[in-house]
GUSEVEX-985924 format. One record per residue (C-alpha): residue in one letter; x, y, z. Coordinates in steps of 0.2 Angstrom, whole numbers, padded with zeros to 4 digits, always signed. Last residue first. Layout:
BEGIN
AXYZ/...
// end
This chain:
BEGIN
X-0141+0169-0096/X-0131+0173-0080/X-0116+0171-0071/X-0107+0176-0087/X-0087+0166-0090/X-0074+0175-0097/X-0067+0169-0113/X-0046+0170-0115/X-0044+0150-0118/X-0034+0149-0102/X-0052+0158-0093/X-0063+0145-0101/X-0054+0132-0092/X-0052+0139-0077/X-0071+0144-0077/X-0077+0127-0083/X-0067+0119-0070/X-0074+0129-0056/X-0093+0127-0061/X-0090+0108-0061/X-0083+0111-0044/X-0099+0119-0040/X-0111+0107-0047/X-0102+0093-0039/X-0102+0103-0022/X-0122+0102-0025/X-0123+0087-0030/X-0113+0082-0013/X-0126+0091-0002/X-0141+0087-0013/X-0134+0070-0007/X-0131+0071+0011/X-0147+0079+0014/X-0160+0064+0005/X-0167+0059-0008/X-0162+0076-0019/X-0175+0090-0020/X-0164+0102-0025/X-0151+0091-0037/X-0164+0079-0044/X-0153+0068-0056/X-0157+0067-0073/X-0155+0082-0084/X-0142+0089-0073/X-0130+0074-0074/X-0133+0074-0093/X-0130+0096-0092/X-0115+0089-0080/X-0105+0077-0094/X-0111+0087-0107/X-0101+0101-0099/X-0088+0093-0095/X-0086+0085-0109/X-0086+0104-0118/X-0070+0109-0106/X-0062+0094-0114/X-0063+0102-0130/X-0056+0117-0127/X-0042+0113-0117/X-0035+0100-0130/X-0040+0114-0143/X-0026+0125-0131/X-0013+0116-0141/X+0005+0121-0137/X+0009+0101-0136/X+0019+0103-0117/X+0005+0114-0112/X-0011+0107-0117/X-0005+0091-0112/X-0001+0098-0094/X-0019+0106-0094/X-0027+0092-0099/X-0018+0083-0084/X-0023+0093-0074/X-0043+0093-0077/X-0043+0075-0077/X-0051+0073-0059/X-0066+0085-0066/X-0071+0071-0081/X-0072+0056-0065/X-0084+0069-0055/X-0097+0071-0071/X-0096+0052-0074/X-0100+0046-0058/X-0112+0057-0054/X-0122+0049-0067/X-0115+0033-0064/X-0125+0037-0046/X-0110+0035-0032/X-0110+0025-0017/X-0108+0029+0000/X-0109+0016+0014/X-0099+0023+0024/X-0103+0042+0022/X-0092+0052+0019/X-0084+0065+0034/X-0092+0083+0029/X-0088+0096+0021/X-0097+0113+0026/X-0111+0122+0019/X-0119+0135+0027/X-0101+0141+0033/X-0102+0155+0021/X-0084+0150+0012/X-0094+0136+0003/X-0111+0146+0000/X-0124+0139-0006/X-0138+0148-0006/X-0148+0133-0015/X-0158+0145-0027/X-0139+0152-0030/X-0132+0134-0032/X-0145+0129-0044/X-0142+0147-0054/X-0125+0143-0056/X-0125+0127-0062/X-0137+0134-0078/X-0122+0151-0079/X-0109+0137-0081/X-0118+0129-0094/X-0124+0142-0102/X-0104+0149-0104/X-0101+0131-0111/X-0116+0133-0124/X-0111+0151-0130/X-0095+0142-0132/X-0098+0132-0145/X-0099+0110-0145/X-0116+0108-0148/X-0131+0117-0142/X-0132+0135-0138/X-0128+0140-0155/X-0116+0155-0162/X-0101+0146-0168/X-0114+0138-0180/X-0123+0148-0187/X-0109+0162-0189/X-0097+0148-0199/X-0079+0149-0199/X-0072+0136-0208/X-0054+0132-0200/X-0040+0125-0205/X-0030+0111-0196/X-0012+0115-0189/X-0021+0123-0171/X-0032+0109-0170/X-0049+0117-0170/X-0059+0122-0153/X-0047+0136-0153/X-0055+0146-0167/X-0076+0142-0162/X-0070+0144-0145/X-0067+0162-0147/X-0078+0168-0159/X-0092+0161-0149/X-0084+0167-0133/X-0084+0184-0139/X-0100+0183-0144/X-0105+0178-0125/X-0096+0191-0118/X-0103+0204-0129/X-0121+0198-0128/X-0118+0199-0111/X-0114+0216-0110/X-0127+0222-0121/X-0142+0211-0112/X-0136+0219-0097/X-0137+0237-0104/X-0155+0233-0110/X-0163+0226-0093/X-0174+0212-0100/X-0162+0196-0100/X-0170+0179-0104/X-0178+0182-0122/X-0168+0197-0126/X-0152+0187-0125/X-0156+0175-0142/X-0156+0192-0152/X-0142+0200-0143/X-0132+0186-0147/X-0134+0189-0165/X-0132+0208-0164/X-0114+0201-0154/X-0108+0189-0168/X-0109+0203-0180/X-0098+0213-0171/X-0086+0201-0171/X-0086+0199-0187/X-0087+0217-0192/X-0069+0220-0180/X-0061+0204-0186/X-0062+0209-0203/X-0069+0199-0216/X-0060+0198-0234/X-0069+0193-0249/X-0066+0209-0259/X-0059+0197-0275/X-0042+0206-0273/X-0041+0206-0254/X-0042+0185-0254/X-0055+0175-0241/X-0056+0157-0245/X-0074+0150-0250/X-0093+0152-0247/X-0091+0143-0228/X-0078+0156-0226/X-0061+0150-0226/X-0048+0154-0210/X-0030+0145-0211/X-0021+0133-0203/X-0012+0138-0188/X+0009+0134-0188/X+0017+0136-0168/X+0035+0139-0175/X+0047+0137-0160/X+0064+0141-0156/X+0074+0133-0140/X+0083+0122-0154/X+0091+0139-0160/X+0099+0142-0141/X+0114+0133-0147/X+0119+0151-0159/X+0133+0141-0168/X+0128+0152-0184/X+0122+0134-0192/X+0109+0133-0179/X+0102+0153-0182/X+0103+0149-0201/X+0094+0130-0197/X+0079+0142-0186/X+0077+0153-0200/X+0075+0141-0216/X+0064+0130-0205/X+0056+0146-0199/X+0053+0150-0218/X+0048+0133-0222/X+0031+0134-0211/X+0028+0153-0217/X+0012+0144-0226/X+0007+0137-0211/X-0001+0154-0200/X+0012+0162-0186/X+0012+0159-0168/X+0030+0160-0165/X+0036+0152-0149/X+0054+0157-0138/X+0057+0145-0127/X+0068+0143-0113/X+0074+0161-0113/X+0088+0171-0109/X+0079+0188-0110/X+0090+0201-0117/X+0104+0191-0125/X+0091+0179-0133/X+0078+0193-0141/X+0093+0201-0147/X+0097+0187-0158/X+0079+0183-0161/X+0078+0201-0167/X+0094+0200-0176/X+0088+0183-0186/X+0072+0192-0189/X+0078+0209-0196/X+0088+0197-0208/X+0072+0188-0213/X+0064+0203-0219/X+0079+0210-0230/X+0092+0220-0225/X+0100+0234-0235/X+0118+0231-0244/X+0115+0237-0260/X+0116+0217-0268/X+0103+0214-0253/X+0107+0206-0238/X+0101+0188-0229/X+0093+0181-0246/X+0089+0162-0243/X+0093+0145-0252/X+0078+0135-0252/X+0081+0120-0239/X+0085+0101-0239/X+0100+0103-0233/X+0113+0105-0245/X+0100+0117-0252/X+0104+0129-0239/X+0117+0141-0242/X+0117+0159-0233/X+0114+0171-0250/X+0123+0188-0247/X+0121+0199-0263/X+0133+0204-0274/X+0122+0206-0290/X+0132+0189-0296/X+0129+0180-0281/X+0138+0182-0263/X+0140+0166-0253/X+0133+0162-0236/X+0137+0147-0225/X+0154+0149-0224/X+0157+0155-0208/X+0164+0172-0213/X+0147+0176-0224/X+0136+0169-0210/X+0145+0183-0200/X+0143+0194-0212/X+0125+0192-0213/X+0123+0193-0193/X+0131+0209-0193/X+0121+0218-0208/X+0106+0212-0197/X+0101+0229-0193/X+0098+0247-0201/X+0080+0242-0205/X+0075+0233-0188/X+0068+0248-0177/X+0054+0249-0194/X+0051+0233-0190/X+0043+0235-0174/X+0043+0226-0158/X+0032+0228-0144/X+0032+0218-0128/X+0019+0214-0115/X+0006+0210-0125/X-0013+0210-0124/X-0029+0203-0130/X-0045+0204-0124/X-0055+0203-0142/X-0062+0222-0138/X-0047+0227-0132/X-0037+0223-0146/X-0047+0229-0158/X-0049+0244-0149/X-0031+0247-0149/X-0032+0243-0166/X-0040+0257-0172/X-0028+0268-0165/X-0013+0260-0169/X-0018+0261-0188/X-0021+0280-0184/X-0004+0281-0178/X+0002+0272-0192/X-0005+0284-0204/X+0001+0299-0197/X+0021+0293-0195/X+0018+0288-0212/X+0014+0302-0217/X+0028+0312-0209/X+0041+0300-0216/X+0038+0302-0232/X+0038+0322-0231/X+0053+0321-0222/X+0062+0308-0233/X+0072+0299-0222/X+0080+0290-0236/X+0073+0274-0230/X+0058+0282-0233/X+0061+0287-0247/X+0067+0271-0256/X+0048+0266-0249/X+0039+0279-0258/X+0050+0276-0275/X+0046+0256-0272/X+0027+0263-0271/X+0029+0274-0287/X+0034+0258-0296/X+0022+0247-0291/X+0010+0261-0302/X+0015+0253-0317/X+0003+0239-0317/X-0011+0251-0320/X-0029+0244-0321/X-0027+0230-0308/X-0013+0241-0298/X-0028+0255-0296/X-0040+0242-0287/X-0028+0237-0277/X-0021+0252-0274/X-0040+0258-0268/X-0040+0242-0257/X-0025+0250-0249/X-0034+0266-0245/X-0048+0258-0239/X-0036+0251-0224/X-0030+0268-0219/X-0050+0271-0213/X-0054+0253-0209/X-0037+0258-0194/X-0045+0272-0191/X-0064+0267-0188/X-0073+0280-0197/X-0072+0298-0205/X-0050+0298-0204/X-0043+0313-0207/X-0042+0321-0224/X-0024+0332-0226/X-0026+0325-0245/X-0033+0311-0248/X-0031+0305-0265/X-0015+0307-0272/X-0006+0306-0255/X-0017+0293-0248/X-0015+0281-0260/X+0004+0283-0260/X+0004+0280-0242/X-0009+0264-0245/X+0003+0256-0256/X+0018+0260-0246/X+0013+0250-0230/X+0013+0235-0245/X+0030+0240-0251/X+0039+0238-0232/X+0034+0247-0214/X+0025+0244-0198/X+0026+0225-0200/X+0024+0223-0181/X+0032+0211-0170/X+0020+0209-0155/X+0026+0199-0138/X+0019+0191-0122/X+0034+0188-0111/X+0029+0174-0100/X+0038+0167-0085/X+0030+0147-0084/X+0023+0142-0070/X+0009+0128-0076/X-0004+0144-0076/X+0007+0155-0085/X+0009+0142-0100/X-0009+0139-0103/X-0013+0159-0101/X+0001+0162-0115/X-0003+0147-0125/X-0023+0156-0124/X-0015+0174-0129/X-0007+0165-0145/X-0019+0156-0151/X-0032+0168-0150/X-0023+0182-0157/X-0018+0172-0173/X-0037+0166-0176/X-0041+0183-0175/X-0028+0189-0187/X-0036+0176-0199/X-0053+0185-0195/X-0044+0203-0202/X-0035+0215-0193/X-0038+0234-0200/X-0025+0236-0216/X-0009+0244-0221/X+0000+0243-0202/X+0003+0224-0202/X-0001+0214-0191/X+0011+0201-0178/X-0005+0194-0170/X+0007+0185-0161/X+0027+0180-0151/X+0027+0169-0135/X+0043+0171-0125/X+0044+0159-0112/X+0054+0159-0097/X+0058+0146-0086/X+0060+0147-0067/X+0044+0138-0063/X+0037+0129-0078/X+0033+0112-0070/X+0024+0121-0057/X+0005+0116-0061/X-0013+0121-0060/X-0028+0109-0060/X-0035+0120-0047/X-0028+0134-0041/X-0043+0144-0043/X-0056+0135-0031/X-0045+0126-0019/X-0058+0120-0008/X-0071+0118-0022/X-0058+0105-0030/X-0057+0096-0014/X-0075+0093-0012/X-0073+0083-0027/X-0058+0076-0025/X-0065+0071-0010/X-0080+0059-0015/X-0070+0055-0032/X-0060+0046-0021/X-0073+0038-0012/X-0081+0033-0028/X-0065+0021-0031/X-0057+0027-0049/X-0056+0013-0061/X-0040+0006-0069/X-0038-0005-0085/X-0025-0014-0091/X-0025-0020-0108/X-0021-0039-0116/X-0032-0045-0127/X-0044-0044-0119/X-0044-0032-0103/X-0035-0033-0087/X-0042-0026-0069/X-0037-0014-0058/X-0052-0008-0049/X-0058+0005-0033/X-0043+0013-0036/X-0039+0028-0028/X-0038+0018-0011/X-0048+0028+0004/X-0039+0029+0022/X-0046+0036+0038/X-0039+0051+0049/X-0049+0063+0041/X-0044+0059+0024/X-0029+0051+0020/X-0025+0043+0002/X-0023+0026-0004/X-0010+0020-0016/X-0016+0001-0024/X+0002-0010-0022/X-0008-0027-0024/X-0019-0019-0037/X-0002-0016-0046/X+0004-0034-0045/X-0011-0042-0049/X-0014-0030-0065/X+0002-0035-0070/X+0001-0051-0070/X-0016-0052-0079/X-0010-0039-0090/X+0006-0052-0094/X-0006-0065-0098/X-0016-0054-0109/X-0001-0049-0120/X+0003-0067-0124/X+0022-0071-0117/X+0037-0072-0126/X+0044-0060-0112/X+0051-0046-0125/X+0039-0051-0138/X+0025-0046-0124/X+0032-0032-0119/X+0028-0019-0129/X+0010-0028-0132/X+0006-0029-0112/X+0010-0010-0109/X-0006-0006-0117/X-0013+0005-0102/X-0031+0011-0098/X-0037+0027-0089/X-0053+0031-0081/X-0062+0013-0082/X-0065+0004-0097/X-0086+0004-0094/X-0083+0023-0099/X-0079+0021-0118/X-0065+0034-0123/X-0053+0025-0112/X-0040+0039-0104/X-0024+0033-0108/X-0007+0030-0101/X+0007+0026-0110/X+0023+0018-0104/X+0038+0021-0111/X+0051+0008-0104/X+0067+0013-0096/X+0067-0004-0083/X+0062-0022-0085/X+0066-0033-0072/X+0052-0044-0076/X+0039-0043-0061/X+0047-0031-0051/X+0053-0020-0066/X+0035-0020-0074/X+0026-0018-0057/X+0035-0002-0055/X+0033+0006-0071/X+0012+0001-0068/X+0014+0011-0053/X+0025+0028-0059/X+0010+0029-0076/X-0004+0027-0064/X+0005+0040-0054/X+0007+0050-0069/X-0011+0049-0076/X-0018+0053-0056/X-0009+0069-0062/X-0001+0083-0048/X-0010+0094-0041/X-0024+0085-0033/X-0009+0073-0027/X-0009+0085-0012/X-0024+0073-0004/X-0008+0065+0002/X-0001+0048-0002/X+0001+0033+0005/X+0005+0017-0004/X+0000+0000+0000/
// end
């Protein structure tokens, strides 16, 4: 028998499955250094988590896989870790049992699931939080815009991912530094200047100020289709520029700001924020350095033109321009120094770069230039690809107008909310402000709900439901176990409700079973999330919880339960429910509603 402590609600019941079943291996057979996976069974009657240890082996011991499960599960039943509560001791296992042909499955005793589930209301915001992240830093780097246009639904997507790793990371102890690299200047900031300088005048912006700049590009766009010959007047903007053409400069200096302006908003509005902000512009006169130096090493070459050209193909990589023939950086040198830079500031562990798939041979490019450098931090650097946002009527593309911004989207979202508000909510500056949150959540979820490397379709309908895997129905959830506790008064700091020793003869409903088994993997969910940079994982078990309690819900009588003792523990159920909903919601960036 193994002791442990209730303080194993921090760790994962997953790893000490994992630490028993290592042990019974190497008593059993002497066999030490194995990976041994441990799985949560998608079909219920398997227990909580499952192991197929048995096949790796089985070669190994010339033994069927079964036979060995049999052994094992013997040997690891025999060595079942209990935990202490209130002076008596409850096994975490109420079964270990093997499986044809030749799994091992383990089943959580109700008694355990008693007092994790009280303990998870004890601990309230801590929960499912880790530390294995203490002392490293993270440098996570998004939304990375550029200062032609407004932010459109693919930007979304971008800030999304990268605000959630950011909240996943923090929350397993990681020291964050949430950065933005800007693309405030280059041809395509150019187009819109020249835009503006023929057409408008000293105007000042009659809208949103960032849509505002933005029309101006589309009016290149429009102008470039007619008149290919007008590129040329840009590259003439952009020469003076770097020039330090006054007049240039001025304007640009105008337009940013206004960009700035409107995303701020933006920003705000999507609650998300940065730490850091880095701006190409800062870049321009760097990066000669780092050239050179891949010159000296060999790994560039000049071309005819007398350009700087680091060497790839050797390794299955395009060759790559580091310095122009007149000696200017290009885009990728400006981010070999900012990493560079980046490194010698901070030290970090990691630095991740939330940018969309079709840069995925870029970074590759980047990341072997910064390896073949001798720079050993390179493997510290991450590209976290996203797929890309479609429409359901096709992909989005500036030159056939079917671009949507992130600002109309989202405001779109909220006049549909609204709509489905009205018919629970009567005072109008409520309804506004839930609609808002629960839009929000819509877009949200309906971006980090997907695998990160997968596209998405964006759909209105269907992010925007109550039913089904969106956020509006998580967010109902939580407010639907909120208003039970609330006609119940319960408080658990109020002393109206205080734990109590369980009973001896207690016994769960499979019901109750099911919604108290889902909350024990909180932890782990998190520490998956985290070590795969895939808030999705978060997401979607956040949405088992939920359909796991609205079943519970729909069934059992909560109120007028059978008897005191168990309205008491539906009722901690439904509050620990309430607490993982709102941790995991708040490391997706969504704020819960107590009411709907």
């Amino acid at each position: 028998m193994m002791p442990l402590s209730m303080e194993i609600r921090k760790s994962e019941i997953k790893k000490i499955t994992g630490e028993l079943v290592s042990a019974a291996v190497h008593k059993l057979y002497g066999l030490d250094k194995l990976t041994i996976d441990i799985d949560i069974p998608e079909n219920e009657s398997f227990g909580d988590y499952s192991t197929n240890i048995s096949f790796g082996i089985a070669k190994t011991l010339d033994k069927i896989p079964f036979q060995i499960a049999t052994e094992l599960a013997h040997e690891v039943l025999s060595e079942n870790p209990k935990v202490e509560f209130e002076g008596n001791m409850y096994s975490i296992f109420e079964k270990i049992e093997p499986h044809a042909p030749g799994f091992i499955n383990f089943t959580l005793s109700d008694k355990f699931l008693f007092h994790n589930t009280l303990d998870i209301n004890l601990v309230d915001k801590s929960y499912g939080s880790a530390d294995f992240g203490k002392g490293k830093k993270v440098i996570v780097e998004y939304s990375q815009p550029n200062t032609n246009k407004p932010q459109h639904i693919g930007h979304a997507r971008n800030n999304f991912i990268g605000f959630s790793l950011s909240r996943i990371l923090a929350y397993c102890g990681y020291d964050i530094i949430k950065t933005n690299y800007v693309g405030d200047i280059g041809i395509h900031i150019c187009k819109s200047m020249l835009m503006y300088m023929k057409h408008g005048g000293s105007a000042q912006p009659d809208k949103k100020s960032d849509h505002y700049v933005g029309d101006f590009y589309t009016m290149y766009e429009l102008e470039h289709e007619k008149n290919p010959e007008i590129e040329k007047e840009a590259q003439e903007l952009l020469r003076r520029w770097e020039a330090g053409d006054k007049e240039v400069r001025a304007v640009w200096e105008k337009m940013n700001s206004w960009v700035y302006e409107g995303w701020k908003k933006t920003y705000s509005d999507q609650k998300v924020d940065f730490d850091v902000w880095e701006y190409e512009s800062e870049k321009i006169d760097v990066g000669k350095e780092i050239a050179l130096l891949a010159l000296e090493k060999g790994l560039a070459g000049k071309d005819g033109t007398g350009a700087i050209i680091a060497r790839l193909e050797k390794y299955g990589l395009p060759d790559k321009v580091l310095l122009r023939s007149d000696g200017t950086s290009v885009y990728s040198t400006k981010e070999l120094q900012l990493a560079k830079e980046s490194y010698d500031k901070y030290k970090f562990d990691k630095r991740l770069y939330v940018v969309d798939v079709r840069q995925a041979d870029y970074f590759k490019q980047l990341f072997k230039i910064i390896e073949l450098l001798g720079f050993d931090w390179s493997e510290r650097l991450v590209h976290i690809a996203y797929g890309m946002v479609s429409l359901p009527q096709g992909k989005m593309s500036s030159r056939t107008g079917l671009v949507v911004n992130a600002d109309d989207v989202l405001e779109d979202l909220v006049s549909l909310e609204e709509e489905e508000i009205r018919n629970s909510i009567k005072t109008p500056k409520i309804v506004r402000e839930t609609a808002e949150r629960v839009a929000l959540a819509a877009f949200k979820y309906g971006m980090l709900k997907v695998d990160t490397k997968q596209d998405v379709v964006f759909n209105y309908e269907q992010v925007t439901k109550f039913e089904g895997n969106t956020g509006p129905y998580l967010l109902y959830t939580y407010a639907r176990a909120g208003s039970v506790l609330e006609k119940a008064g319960f408080e658990i700091n109020g002393g109206k409700f205080k734990y109590e020793s369980i009973p001896k003869e207690f016994s769960m409903h499979p019901k109750e079973r099911a919604l108290a088994s889902v909350l024990v993997h909180f932890p782990e969910f998190v520490a998956k999330s985290a070590g795969e940079y895939s808030p999705n994982q978060i997401a979607n078990y956040a949405f088992e919880v939920a359909q796991k309690f609205n079943s519970f819900y729909g069934e059992l009588p909560i109120l007028d339960a059978s008897s005191e003792s168990v309205k008491k523990f539906r009722l901690f159920l439904s509050h620990a429910t309430m607490v993982v909903l709102k941790q995991a919601l708040g490391l997706l960036g969504i704020e819960v509603v107590e009411k709907m």
